[in-house]
N, C-alpha and C positions, 0 to 999 in steps of 0.2 A: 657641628662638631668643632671642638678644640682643636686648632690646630696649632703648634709650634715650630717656628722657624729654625734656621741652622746657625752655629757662629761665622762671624767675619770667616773670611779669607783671604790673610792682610800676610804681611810683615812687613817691619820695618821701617823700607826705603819705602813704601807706596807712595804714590803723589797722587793718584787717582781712583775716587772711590764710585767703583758702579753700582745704585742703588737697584733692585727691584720691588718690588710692592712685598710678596707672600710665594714661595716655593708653592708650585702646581702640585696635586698628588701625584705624578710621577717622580717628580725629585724629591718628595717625603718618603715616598716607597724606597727608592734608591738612595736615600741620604747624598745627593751630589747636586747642585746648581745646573739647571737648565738641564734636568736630562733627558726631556721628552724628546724623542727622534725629530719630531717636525718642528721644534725650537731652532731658530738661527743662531742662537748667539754661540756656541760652539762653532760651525762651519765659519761664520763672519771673523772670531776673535783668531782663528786658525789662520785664513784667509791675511788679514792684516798683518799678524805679529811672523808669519810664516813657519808654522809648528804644523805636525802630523797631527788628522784630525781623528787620528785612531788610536794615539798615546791612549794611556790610563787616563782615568780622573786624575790622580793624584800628580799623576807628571802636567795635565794641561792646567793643572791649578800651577803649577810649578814656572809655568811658562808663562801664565800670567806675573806670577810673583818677579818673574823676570824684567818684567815689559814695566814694573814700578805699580801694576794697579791689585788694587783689592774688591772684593765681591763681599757684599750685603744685600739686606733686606730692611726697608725701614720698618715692616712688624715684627716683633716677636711672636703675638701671640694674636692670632683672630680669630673667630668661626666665618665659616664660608662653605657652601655648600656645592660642591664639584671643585672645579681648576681655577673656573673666571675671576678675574680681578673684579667683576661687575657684582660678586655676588659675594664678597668681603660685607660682609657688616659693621658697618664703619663703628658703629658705637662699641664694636669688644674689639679692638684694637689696640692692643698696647706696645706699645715702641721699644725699638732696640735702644739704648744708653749712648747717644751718638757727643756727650759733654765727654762720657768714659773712653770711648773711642778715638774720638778727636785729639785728647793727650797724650795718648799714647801712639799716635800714628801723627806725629805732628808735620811731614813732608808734605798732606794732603794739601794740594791745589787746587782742585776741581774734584767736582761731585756733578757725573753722569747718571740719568734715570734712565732705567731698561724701560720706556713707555710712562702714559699718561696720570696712572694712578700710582705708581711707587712719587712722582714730582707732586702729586697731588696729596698726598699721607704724610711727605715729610714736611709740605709749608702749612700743613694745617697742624700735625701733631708735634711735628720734632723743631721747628727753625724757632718756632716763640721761643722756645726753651733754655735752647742755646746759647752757654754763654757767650760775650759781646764776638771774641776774636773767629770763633767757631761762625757764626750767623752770616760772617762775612765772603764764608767759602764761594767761590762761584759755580753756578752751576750750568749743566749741559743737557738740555731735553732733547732725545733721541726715539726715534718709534720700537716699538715693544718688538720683539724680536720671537714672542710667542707665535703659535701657530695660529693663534684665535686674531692675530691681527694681518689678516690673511689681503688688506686692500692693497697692500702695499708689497709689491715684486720685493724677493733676496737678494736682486742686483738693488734696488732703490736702499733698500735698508744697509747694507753694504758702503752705500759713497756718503748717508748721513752717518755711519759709526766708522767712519775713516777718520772724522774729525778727532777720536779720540788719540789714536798714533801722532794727526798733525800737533795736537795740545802736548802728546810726550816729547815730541822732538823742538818742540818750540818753548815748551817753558823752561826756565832756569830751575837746578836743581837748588834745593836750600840747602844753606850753609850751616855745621854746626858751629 
């Protein structure tokens, strides 16, 4: 099946953009990023920026938008058969516009992967591509936050995606 991704979740000021690979069918059903219950990255992104983890969607996007970061997917479009990243068929994958993005979100610093296969989709499909100043973004590999990457404790995944708060409080904001 066809699947189709959601748009960014940026504005603006963003300095930090968190990739994930492909919305699970739960957050396609729900149109909202991470919204499977046994996903961390809500409890984690609460946790760090210190927001209610029972706001709406629209307010913890909002909270995000606070904290300077943005939420993607480096597909747009795949087939895959259930949730798993494992079952992405690489060859119908076609990429978000991240040359269109990057212009228009030019404070980005860093670029964080929610896990192994969104950092692995974008250096095969989207970095070639990119023009020169884009290709140069750094990036941050962080373990999946899915439920399906169940080796790894909520407390562990917790202290590697603390890095991204140390990265907001430590980089310099850019100047217009």
């Amino acid at each position: 099946m066809l699947e189709t991704g959601f748009p960014y979740s940026a504005d603006a000021s963003a300095r930090v953009l968190i990739l994930g690979s492909m919305p699970g069918r739960k957050s396609l059903d729900e149109q909202q990023y991470y919204a499977h219950p046994r996903n961390a990255f809500w409890p984690i992104m609460a946790n760090l920026f210190g927001f209610d983890l029972s706001l709406p969607y629209p307010a913890r996007l909002e909270q995000l938008h606070h904290q300077e970061i943005a939420l993607w997917d480096v597909a747009h479009q795949c087939k895959r058969a259930g949730s798993l990243d494992a079952d992405i068929q690489q060859h119908t994958v076609i990429a978000n516009d991240f040359n269109l993005f990057f212009r228009s979100h030019p404070h980005i610093q860093w670029i964080a992967f929610n896990g192994q296969k969104a950092a692995e989709l974008y250096r095969r499909m989207v970095r070639p591509a990119l023009a020169p100043p884009f290709a140069d973004i750094p990036c941050l590999y962080l373990p999946s936050t899915s439920p399906a990457h169940a080796s790894m404790r909520l407390e562990e995944k917790q202290v590697q995606w603390q890095r991204i708060r140390t990265l907001l409080q430590s980089a310099p904001h850019d100047q217009d």
